[in-house]
C-alpha positions in Angstrom: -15.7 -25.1 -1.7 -17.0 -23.3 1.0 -19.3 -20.4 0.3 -18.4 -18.4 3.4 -14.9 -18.9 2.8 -14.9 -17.6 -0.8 -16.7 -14.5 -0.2 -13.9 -13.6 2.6 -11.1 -14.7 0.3 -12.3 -12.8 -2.5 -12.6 -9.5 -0.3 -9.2 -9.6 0.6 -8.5 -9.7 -2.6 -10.7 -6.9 -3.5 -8.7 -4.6 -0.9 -5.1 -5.7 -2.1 -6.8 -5.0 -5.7 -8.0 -1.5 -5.1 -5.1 -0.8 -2.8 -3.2 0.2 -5.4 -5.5 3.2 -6.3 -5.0 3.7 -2.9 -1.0 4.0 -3.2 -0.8 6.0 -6.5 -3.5 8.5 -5.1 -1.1 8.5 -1.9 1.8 9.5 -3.7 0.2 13.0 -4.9 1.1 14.3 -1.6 3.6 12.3 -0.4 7.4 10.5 -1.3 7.7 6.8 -1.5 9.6 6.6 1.6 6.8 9.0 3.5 3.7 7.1 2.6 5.4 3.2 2.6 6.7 4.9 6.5 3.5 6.2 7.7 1.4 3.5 5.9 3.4 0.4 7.6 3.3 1.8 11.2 -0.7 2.3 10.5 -1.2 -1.6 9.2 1.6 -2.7 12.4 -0.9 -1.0 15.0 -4.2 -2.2 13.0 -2.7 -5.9 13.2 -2.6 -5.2 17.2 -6.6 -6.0 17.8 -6.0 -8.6 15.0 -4.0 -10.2 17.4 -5.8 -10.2 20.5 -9.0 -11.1 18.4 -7.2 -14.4 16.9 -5.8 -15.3 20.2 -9.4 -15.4 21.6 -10.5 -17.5 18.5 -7.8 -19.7 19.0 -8.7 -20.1 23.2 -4.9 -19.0 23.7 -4.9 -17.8 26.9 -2.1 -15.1 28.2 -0.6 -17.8 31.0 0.1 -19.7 27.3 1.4 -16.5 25.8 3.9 -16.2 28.9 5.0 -20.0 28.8 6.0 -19.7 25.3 9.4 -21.0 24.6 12.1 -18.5 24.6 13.5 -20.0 21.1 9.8 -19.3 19.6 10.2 -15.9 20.0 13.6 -15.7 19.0 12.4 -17.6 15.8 9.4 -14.7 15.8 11.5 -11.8 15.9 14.0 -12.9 13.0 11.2 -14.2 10.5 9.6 -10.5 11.3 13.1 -8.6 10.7 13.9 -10.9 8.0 10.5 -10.5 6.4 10.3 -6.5 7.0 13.5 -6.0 4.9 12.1 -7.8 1.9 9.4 -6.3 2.0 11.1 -2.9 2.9 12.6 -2.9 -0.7 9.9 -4.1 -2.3 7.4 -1.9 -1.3 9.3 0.7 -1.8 10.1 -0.3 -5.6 6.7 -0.3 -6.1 6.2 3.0 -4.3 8.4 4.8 -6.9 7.2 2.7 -10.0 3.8 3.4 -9.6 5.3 6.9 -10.4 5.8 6.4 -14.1 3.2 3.5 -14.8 -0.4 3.0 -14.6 -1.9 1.0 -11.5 -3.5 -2.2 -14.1 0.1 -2.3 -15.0 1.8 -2.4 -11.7 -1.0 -4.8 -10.5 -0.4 -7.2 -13.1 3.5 -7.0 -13.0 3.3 -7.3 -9.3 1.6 -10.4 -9.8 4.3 -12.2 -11.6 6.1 -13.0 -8.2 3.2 -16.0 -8.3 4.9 -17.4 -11.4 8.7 -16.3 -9.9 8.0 -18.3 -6.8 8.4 -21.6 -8.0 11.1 -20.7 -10.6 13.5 -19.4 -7.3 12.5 -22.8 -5.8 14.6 -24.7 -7.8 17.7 -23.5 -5.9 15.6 -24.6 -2.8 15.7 -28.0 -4.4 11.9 -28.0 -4.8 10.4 -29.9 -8.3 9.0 -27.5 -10.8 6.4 -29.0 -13.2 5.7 -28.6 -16.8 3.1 -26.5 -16.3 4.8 -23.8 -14.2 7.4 -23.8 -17.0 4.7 -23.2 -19.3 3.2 -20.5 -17.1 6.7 -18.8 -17.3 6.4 -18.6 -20.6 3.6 -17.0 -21.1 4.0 -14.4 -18.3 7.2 -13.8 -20.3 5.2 -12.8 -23.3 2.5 -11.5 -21.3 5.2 -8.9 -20.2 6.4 -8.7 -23.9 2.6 -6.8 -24.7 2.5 -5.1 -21.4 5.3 -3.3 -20.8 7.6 -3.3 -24.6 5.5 -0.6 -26.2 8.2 1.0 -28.0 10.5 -1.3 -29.5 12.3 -3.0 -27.2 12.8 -0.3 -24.4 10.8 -0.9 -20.6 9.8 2.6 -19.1 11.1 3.1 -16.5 8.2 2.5 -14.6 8.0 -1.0 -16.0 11.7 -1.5 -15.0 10.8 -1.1 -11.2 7.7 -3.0 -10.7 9.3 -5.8 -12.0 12.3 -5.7 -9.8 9.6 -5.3 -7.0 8.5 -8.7 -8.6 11.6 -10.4 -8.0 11.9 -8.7 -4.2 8.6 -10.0 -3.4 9.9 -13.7 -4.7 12.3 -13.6 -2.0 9.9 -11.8 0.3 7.5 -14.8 -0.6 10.2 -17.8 0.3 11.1 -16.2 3.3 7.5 -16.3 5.0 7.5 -19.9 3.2 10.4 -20.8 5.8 9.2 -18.9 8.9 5.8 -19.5 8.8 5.2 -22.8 9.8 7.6 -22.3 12.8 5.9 -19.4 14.4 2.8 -17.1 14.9 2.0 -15.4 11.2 -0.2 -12.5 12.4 2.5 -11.6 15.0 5.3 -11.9 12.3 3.6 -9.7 10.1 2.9 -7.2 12.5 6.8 -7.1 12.9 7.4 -7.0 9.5 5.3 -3.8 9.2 6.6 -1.9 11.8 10.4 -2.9 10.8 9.3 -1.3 7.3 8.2 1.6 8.8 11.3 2.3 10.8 13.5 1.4 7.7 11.4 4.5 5.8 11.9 7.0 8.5 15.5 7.8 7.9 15.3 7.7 4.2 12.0 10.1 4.7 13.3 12.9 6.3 16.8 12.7 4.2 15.3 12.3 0.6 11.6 13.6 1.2 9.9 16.6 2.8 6.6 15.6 4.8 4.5 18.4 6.4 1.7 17.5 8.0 -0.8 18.9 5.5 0.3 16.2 3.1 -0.3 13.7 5.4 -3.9 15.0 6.3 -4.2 15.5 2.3 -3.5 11.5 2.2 -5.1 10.2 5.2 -7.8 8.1 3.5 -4.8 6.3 1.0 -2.7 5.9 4.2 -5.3 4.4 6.3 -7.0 2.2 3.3 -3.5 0.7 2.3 -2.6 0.5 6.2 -6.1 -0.7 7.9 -7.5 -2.5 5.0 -4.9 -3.7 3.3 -2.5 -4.6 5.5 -4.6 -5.2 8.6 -8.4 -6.2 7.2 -7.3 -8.5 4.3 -4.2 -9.8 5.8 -6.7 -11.4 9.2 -9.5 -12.3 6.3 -7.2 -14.2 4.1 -6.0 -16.5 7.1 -9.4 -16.9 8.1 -11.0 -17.8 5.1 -8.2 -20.2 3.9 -9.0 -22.2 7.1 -10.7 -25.6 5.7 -10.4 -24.4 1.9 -8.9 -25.9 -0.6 -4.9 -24.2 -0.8 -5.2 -24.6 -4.9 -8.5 -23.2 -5.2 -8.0 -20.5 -2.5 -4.7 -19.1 -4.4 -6.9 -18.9 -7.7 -8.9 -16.4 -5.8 -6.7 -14.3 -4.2 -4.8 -14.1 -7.8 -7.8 -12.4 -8.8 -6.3 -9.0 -7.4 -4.3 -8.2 -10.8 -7.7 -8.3 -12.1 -9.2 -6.0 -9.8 -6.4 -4.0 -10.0 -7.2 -3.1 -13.7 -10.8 -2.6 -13.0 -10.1 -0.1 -10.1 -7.5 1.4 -12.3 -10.2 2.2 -15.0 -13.1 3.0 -12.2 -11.6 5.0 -10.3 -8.5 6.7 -11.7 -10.1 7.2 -15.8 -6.6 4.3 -16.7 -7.4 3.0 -19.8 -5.0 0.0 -21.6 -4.1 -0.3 -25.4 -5.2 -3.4 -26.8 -1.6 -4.6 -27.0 -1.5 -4.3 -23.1 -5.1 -6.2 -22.6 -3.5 -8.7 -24.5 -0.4 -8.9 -22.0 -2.7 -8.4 -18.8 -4.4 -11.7 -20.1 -1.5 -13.6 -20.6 -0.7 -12.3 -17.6 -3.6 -13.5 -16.1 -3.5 -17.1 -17.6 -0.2 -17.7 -16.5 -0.6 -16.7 -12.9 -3.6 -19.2 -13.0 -1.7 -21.6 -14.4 1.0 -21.3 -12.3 -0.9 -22.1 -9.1 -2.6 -25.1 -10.5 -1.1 -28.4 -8.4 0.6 -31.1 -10.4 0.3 -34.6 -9.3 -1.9 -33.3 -5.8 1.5 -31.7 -4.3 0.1 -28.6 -2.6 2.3 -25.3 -3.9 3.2 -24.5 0.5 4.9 -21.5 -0.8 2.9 -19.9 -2.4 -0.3 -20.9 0.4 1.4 -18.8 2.7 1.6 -15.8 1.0 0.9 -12.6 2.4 -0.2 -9.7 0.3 0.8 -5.8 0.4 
C-alpha cells in the first residue's frame, strides 16, 4: 500500500466525515432545499478547475476534447442527469433528517448504503457472498441499538436517513453503470449542478432565503460545496490510482467514524452506550462488507462517489 495514496484517501474521507457538521450547522440558517441548491451549484463550479487540472494530468489535449465522439457525450449527459436525480433525493433526505437526529447518527446510517449495495445487486444478477450476508446482518442489529431507543419506534429522523440509505444504493449502481463508459469528474460536475437546479423550485416554494442566511452559512455552504464535493471528490480518484480497490474502500469507510468524532468535537453530540454499541456494529459490518471474496473486486462499490 502506497503511503502517498493513503494519506490522500484518508483526507477525503476526513472532509466527507466532517461534512456533516458542516450540513447540520448549515441548516441553522437555511431549508434543506436552500442549502442542498446553493451548496450543489458551489461544488458543480469547484469541479470546473478540477477538470481542466485532470485533463492536463491526463495530456488530453482540447483538439481531443473536440474529436470526442458524439455518443460519448450523449452517454455523459444521461449518466450526469441520471446521477443528479438520485442524488437530488438523497441529499435532500438527508438534508431534512439531519433535522431531528444527531450527525454520528446520520453518518453511520448513511453508511449503510455500503452494505445495501451488494444486497440491490442481486437483481443486477451479481453473486453475493456469505460474508456480505453476514455484514447485513449485523448492520441490521447495528441499526437495532442505533436508532430503536424507545421500544420499537424510529424517530423520525432515523426514518429519513435511512431512506437516504436506500436512495444512495441506487445513486451508487447508477455511477456503477455509467462510469466506466465516460468521464467521472465531468459526470459529477453534472450531477451537481442538475441537483442544484432541481432545489431551486422547491426553494423559493417551500423555503424563504434572504441573503443574510446565506452570508450566515457561507463557511457550511462552501466546506460541503468546495471541499466536499470538489476537494475530496478529485482526491479520492487520485489516490485510488495504483491502490488496492479493497483496501482503498476500507479507508474511505472510515468517514462514519469521523463523522462521530466531529459530531462530539465540534458540535458537544454525545451517544448512549446503546448507540456506541450500534455505531460499532455498524462499523464492522460496513468493513466487512467491502472485504473481497474469492479476489473478485466489489466494481460497485470502487466507484463510489461520496456527498
Amino acid at each position: 500500500m502506497k503511503t502517498k495514496n493513503a494519506v490522500l484517501l484518508f483526507t477525503a474521507a476526513f472532509i466527507w466525515g466532517t461534512a456533516f457538521v458542516a450540513q447540520s450547522v448549515g441548516m441553522e440558517y437555511l431549508g434543506p432545499f436552500g442549502f442542498n441548491g446553493i451548496r450543489n451549484f458551489v461544488g458543480s463550479l469547484a469541479l470546473l478547475p478540477c477538470i481542466f487540472l485532470l485533463n492536463k494530468i491526463n495530456r488530453r489535449s482540447e483538439a481531443v476534447e473536440q474529436n470526442e465522439p458524439q455518443r460519448d457525450r450523449k452517454v455523459l449527459w444521461i449518466g450526469g442527469i441520471c446521477c443528479g436525480l438520485c442524488l437530488f433525493v438523497a441529499s435532500t433526505l438527508q438534508q431534512i433528517g439531519m433535522q431531528y437526529t444527531s450527525v454520528g447518527k446520520c453518518g453511520f446510517i448513511t453508511a449503510f448504503y455500503i452494505v445495501l449495495v451488494p444486497v440491490f445487486g442481486i437483481f443486477l444478477k451479481k453473486k453475493v457472498g456469505w460474508k456480505v450476508w453476514m455484514a447485513v446482518a449485523l448492520a441490521v442489529v447495528g441499526l437495532y441499538f442505533l436508532c430503536i431507543t424507545d421500544g420499537f419506534s424510529l424517530g423520525k429522523g432515523d426514518i429519513y436517513i435511512f431512506l437516504c440509505a436506500v436512495v444512495y444504493t441506487m445513486h451508487i449502481l447508477v455511477i456503477d453503470h455509467f462510469a466506466p463508459k465516460t468521464d467521472n469528474v465531468k459526470m459529477s460536475c453534472i450531477q451537481f449542478m442538475v441537483v442544484g437546479v432541481l432545489s431551486v423550485p422547491f426553494m423559493l416554494i417551500l423555503e424563504t432565503v434572504t441573503f443574510d442566511a446565506v452570508i450566515k452559512t457561507a463557511g457550511p455552504i462552501l466546506y460541503a460545496g468546495v471541499m466536499s464535493s470538489g476537494v475530496a471528490y478529485t482526491v479520492q480518484i487520485i489516490g485510488q490510482k495504483g491502490m488496492n480497490p479493497a483496501v482503498a474502500s476500507l479507508i474511505l469507510s472510515l468517514e462514519s467514524s469521523i463523522s462521530v468524532l466531529s459530531g462530539w468535537v465540534l458540535l458537544g453530540q454525545t451517544l448512549t452506550a446503546r448507540e456506541g454499541i450500534g455505531c460499532v456494529l455498524m462499523f464492522v459490518a460496513i468493513i466487512l462488507a467491502q472485504i473481497p471474496t474469492k479476489n473478485t473486486e466489489r466494481k460497485c462499490i470502487d466507484n463510489c462517489v461520496e456527498i
